[in-house]
C-alpha positions in Angstrom: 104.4 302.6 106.0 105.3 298.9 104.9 105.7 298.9 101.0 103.8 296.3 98.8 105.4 294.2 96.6 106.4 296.4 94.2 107.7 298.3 96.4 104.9 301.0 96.8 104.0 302.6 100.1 100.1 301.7 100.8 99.9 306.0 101.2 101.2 306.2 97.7 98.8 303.9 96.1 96.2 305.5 97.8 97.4 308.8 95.8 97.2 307.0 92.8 93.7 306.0 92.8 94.2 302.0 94.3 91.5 300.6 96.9 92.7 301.2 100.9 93.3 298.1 101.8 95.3 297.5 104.9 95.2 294.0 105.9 95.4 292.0 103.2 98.1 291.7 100.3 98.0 291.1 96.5 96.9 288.1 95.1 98.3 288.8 91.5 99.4 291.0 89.4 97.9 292.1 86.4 99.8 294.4 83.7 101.9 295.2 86.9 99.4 296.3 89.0 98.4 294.7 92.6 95.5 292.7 92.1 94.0 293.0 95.6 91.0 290.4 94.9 89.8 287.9 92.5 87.4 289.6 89.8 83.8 288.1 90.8 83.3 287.4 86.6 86.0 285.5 86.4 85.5 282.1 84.0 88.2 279.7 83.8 87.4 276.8 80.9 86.7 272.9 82.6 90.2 272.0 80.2 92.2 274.4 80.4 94.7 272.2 82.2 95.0 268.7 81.8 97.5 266.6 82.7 98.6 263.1 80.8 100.7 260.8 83.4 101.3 258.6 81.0 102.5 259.1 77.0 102.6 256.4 74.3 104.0 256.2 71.0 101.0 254.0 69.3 98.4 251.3 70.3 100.6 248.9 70.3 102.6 250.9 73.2 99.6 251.5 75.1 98.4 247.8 74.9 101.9 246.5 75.5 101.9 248.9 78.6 98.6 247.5 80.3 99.8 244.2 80.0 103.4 244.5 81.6 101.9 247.0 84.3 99.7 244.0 85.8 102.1 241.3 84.5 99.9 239.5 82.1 101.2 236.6 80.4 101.6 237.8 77.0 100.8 234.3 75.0 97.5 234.4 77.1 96.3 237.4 77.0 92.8 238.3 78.8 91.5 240.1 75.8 88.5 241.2 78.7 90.2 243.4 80.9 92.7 244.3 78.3 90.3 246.0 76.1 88.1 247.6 78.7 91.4 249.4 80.2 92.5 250.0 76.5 89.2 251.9 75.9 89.2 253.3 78.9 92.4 255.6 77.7 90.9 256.2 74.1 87.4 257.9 75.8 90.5 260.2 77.5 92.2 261.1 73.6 89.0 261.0 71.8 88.1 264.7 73.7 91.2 266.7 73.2 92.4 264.9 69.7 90.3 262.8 67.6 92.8 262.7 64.8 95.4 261.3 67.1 92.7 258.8 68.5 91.8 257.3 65.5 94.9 254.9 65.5 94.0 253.7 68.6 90.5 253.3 67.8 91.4 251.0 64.7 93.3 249.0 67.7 90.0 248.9 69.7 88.5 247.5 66.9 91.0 244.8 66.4 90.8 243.7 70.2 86.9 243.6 69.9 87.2 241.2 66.9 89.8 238.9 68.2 87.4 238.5 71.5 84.3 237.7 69.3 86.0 235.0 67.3 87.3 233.2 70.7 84.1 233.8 71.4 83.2 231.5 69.0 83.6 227.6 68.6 87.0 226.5 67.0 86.9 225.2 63.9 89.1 222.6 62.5 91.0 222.9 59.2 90.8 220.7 56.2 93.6 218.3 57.6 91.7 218.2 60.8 94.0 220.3 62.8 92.5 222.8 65.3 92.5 226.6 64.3 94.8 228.6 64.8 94.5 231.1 68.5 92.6 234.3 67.1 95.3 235.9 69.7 98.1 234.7 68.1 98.5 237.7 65.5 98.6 240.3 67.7 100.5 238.6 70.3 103.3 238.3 67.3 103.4 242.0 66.7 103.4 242.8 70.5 106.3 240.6 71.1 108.6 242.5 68.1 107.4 245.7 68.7 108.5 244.8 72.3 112.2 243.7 71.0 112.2 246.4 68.4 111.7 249.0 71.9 114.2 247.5 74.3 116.9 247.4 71.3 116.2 250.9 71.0 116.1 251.6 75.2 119.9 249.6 74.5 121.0 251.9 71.7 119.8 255.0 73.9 122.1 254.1 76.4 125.3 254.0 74.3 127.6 257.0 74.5 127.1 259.9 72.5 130.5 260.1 71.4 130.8 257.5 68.9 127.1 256.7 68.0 126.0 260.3 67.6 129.2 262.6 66.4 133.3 261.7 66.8 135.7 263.6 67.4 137.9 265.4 64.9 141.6 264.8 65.4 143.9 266.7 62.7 147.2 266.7 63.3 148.9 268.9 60.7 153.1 269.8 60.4 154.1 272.4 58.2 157.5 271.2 58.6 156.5 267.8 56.8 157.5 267.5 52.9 155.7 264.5 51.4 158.8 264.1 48.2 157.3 261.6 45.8 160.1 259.2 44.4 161.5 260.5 40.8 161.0 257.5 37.7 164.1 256.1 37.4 165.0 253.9 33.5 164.8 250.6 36.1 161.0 251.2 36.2 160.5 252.1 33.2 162.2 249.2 31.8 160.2 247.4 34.3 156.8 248.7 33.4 157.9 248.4 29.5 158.7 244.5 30.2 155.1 243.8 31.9 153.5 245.8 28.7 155.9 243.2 26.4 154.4 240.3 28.3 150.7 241.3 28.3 151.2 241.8 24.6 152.6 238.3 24.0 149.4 237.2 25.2 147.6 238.6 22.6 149.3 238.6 19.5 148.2 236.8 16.3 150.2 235.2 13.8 149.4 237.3 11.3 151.7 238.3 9.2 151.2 242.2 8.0 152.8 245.2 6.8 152.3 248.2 8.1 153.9 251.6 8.5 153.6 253.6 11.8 154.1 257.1 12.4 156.0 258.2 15.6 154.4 261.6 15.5 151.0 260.5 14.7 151.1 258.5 17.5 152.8 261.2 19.9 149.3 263.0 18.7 147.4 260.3 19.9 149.0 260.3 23.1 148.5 264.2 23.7 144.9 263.5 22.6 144.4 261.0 25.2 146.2 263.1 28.0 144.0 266.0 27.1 141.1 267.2 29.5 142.7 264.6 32.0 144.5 264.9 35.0 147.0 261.4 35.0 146.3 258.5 32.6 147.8 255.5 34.2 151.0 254.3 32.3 150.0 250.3 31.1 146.4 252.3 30.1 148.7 254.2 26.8 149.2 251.2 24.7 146.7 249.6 22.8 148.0 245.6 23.3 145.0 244.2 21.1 147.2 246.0 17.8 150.5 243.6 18.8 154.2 244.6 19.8 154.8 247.2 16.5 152.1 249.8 17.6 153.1 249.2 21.1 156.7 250.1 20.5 155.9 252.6 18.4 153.9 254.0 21.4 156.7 253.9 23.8 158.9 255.7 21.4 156.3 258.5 21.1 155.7 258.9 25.2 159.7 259.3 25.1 159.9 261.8 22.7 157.4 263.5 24.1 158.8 263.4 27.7 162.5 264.2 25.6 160.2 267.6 24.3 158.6 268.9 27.7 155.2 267.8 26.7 154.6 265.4 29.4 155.5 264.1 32.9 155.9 260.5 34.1 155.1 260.6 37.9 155.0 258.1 40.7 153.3 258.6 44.1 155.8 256.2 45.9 158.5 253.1 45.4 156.5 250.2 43.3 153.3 252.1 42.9 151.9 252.5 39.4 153.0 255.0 36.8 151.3 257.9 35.5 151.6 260.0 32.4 149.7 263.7 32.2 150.5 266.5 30.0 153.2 269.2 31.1 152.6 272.3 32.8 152.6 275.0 30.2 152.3 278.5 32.4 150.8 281.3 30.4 
């Protein structure tokens, strides 16, 4: 006996209580068992599938659409045959989504407006120039959205690599030792010759007497350097106070550097100079 198509013998379904049927074959299955016929109270809903050939992303897609599909002149558009076509596809939307029609609807109402005023006899402005085309509005935003879509068609087209991720090249050698250059007196004498000059800029001829304190300042300095990682060298001296606090400044950073209570450091040859508190361990 020729099995079924779950594999069955007819003889064994017989056994199990299924109609003897011997000339015909399932239809369907249903909860895995041969469906031999089609139930007689069977109701299938009128919508239950509907099929859209066409999707749009807003009126002015759908309106744009009907007029390239039958290659209307889009600075003359026949408002007519454009709007019965549009409303045509709206009566479709407005019985599955009313939400989503209501866009479109606005837009039905726009085209039925535009057609009444051309409808109507031009009138001229004050300066006795005719009136502007009624059509001339919508034909605007139909030709941007139109440039604003086939930019986007354009952009759609470009590779993936490059527009929407890159790829990741890291190229790492444990072998390399970056050594950053060590301060030699040259730049220091250096930087301390571009402070001398900036302070020459400033100074007043003023003639005063006053007494500086090499370890107040270094205090100032450590207070500066504190909480920070580097403080850029020239950023130390106060040039708007003239060349005595500046030297005495200088002479503080050195003492301090001469105590182990700061480092001068330099990422590479002619690069600016910075100063940051010592590394005390714990």
């Amino acid at each position: 006996m020729a099995p079924d198509e779950g594999g069955l013998p007819l003889s064994e379904l017989d056994e199990q209580g299924m109609p003897q049927v011997v000339d015909h074959v399932a239809v369907a299955r249903l909860y895995g068992e041969p469906l031999f016929a089609l139930p007689t109270d069977l109701y299938i809903p009128p919508d239950a599938l509907e099929v859209f050939l066409e999707t749009f992303e807003g009126p002015l897609d759908l309106l744009l659409y009907l007029i390239r599909k039958q290659n209307f002149n889009i600075l003359d558009i026949p408002l007519a045959d454009v709007t019965r076509q549009y409303l045509t596809y709206v009566d479709q939307i407005r019985k599955t989504n009313l939400e989503l029609a209501s866009d479109y609807l606005l837009m039905a109402a726009m085209l039925i407006e535009i057609k009444s005023r051309m409808l109507l006899p031009p009138k001229k402005t004050d300066e006795g120039e005719e009136a502007e085309d009624p059509r001339s509005e919508l034909v605007r935003r139909l030709i941007e959205y139109e440039q604003m879509k086939l930019a986007a068609a354009k952009l759609d087209q470009l590779p993936l690599l490059g527009r929407d991720f890159l790829r990741v090249q890291v190229h790492n050698d444990p072998t390399t030792h970056v050594r950053h250059p060590d301060v030699s007196l040259v730049d220091l004498r250096e930087a301390w010759m571009e402070i001398l000059r900036r302070a020459r800029l400033t100074t007043h001829h003023t003639i005063t007497r006053e007494e500086l304190s090499v370890r107040e300042f270094m205090s100032q300095v450590l207070r500066t350097l504190q909480g920070k990682r580097f403080v850029e060298f020239e950023d130390l001296f106060d040039t708007s106070r003239g060349s005595p606090v500046i030297v005495v400044t200088f002479i503080a950073m050195l003492e301090l550097a001469r105590e182990r209570l700061l480092e001068i450091t330099q990422a590479e040859a002619f690069a600016p100079i910075y100063v940051r508190l010592a590394y005390q361990p714990a």
